[in-house]
N, C-alpha and C positions, 0 to 999 in steps of 0.2 A: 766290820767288813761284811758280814755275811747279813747285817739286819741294813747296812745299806744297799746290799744286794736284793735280799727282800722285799727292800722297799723298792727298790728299781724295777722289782719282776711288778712287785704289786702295781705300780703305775704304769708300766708298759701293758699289764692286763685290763687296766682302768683305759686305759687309750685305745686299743683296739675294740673293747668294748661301746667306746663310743663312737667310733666309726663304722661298725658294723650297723648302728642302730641311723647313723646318718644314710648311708647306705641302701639300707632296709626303708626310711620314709621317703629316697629320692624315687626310689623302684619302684614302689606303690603310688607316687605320684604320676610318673609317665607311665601306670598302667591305669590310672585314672583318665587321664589327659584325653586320652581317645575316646574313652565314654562320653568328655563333658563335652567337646566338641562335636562328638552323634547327635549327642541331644541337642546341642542348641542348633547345628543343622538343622534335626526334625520340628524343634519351635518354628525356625525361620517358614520352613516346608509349609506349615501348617498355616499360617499368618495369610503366606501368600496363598493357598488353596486358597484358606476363606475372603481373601480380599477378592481374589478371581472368581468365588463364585456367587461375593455381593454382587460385584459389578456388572458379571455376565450374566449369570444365569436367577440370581432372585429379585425379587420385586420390593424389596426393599429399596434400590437404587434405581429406581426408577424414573427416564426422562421424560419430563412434566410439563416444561417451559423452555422457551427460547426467550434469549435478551440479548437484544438488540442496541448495541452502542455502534455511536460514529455519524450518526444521521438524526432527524427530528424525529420528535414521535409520531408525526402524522404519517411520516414517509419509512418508519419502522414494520406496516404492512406490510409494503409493497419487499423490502426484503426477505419478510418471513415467507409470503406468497413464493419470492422464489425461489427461496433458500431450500425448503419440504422437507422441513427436519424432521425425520421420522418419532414420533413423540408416543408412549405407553408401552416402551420394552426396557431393555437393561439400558442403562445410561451408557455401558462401555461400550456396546455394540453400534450406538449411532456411530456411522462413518463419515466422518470429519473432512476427509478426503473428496467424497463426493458431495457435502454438501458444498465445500469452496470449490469445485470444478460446476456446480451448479452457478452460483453467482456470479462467478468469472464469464461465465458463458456470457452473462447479461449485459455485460460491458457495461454497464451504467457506474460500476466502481475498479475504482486505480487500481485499490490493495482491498484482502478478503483474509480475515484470521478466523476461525472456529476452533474454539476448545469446549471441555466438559468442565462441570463446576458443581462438585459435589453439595447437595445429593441429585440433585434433579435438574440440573440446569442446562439446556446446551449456550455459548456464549457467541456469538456472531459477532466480528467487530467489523466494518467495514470504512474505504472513505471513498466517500462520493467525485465522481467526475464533475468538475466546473466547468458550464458552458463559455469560452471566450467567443468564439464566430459559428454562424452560419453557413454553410457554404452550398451554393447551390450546385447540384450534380449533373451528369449529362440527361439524366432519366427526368428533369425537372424537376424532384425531392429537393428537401435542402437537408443535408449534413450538417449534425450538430457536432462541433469541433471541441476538443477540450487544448490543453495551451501546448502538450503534449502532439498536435495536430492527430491525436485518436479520435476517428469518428466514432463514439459512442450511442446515437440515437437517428434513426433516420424520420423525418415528420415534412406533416406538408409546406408549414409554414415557418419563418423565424421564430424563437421565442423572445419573449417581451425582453427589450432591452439587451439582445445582443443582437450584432452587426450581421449584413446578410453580405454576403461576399460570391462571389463566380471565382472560379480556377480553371486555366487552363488544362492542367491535372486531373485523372484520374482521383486522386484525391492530397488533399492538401496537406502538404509538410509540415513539421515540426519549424524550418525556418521562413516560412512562407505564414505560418502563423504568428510568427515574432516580427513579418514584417509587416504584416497590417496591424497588428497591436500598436505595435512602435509609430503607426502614421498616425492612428485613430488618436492613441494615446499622446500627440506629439502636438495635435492642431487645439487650438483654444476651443471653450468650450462653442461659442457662440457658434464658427464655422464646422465644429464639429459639425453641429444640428444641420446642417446646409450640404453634407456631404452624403452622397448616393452611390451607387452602380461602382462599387468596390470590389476590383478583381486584383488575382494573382496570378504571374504566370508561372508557364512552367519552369520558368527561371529564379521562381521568387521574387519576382519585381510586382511591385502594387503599385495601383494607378486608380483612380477614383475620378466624379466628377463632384464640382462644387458647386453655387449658384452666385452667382455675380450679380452686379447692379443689373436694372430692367427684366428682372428673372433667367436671362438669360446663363446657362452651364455651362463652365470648360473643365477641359479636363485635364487632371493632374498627374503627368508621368513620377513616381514617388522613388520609385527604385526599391533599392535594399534598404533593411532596419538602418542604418547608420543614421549617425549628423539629424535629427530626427528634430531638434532644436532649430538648428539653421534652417533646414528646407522648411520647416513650420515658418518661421520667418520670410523667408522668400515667398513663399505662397501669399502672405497677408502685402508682402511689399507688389507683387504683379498683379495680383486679383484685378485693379482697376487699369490697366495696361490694355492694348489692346492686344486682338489674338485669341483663337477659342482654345489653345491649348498651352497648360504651363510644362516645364520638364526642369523638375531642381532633382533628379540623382541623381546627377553631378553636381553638389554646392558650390561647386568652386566657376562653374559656366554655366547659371542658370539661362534657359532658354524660353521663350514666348514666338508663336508661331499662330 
């Protein structure tokens, strides 16, 4: 009895004993805990100083070069001209901001991204406006249109190979542009070539003149983008009709007068 007592004491002493020691490395662990947490706080701290003061303040990261994507290389000048990305200080200091409120200015492009591109790069992407029409203004200039109907260039003349148009308008619509695409783009090509004095109105109605047998011109009341197949049809079936003017914008009651 008394040496299983003993034994009882002795192992209830061997058991507290090891609880005290579990105990004792849990304590010293969460008073650990906090130190290794400071620290790698202070690593982080530290990281970021020195990356803040590559990029800002030493010349190590230095912007070098602009590259230019989105457009040909010939025409990669004229964006860097007016991009003026400030080039020989910290790379992170170029503002990215002002140089896309520069290009946007220029209107010549839809969309405008700038980023940095370690170590020395600035990155410009842009995408260029397509000319669809020309539109001549009240000032006699002609408005170059993109399909969007944004006037993005004002010049004196058409440029090669797109349509010169007049508008009743102030300036020419986004559906006033899809309605003279829609004609241009609707007539074969032969009478395409034969087709002149292409206006819009303030309605979005297009009307154009064409050149008939004897050189003689009539003119083509076109309407809105619609049916753009048929009234191409109708035009070719009245051309030799008599009458100096045709009117298919209504297909269903084509008229000659």
């Amino acid at each position: 009895m008394l040496e299983r007592g003993g034994t009882r004491r002795r192992v209830a002493g061997t058991g507290l004993a090891s609880s005290r020691t579990r105990f004792e490395r849990r304590a010293a662990a969460a008073r650990r805990r906090p130190r290794l947490v400071a620290g790698v706080l202070v690593a982080l701290l530290l990281v970021a100083g020195l990356a803040a003061w590559l990029g800002w303040f030493s010349t190590v990261l230095t912007a070098s070069r602009v590259e230019v994507r989105g457009v040909a290389p010939a025409a990669a000048g004229q964006v860097r001209a007016v991009a003026q990305v400030p080039l020989g200080g910290p790379l992170m200091r170029v503002d990215t901001d002002a140089v896309t409120a520069r290009l946007l200015a220029g209107r010549a492009w839809s969309s405008v991204s700038v980023s940095r591109s370690l170590p020395d790069t600035v990155v410009v992407t842009v995408t260029p406006r397509v000319a669809v029409l020309a539109v001549r203004n009240p000032r006699g200039e002609v408005d170059v249109v993109d399909r969007e109907g944004f006037t993005f260039r004002t010049v004196g003349s058409a440029p090669d190979g797109v349509p010169l148009v007049s508008s009743g308008a102030a300036q020419v619509t986004k559906a006033g542009v899809d309605a003279a695409l829609a004609a241009l783009g609707s007539l074969s090509p032969s009478l395409r070539g034969d087709v002149s004095g292409v206006s819009v109105s303030t309605a979005d109605q297009v009307s154009f003149t064409v050149k008939a047998k004897g050189e003689k011109r009539k003119t083509v009341v076109w309407g809105g983008a619609d049916n753009g197949r048929r009234k191409a049809e109708l035009v070719e079936i009245l051309l030799p009709q008599p009458g100096s003017t045709i009117d298919v914008s209504v297909p269903s009651s084509p008229v000659t007068r």
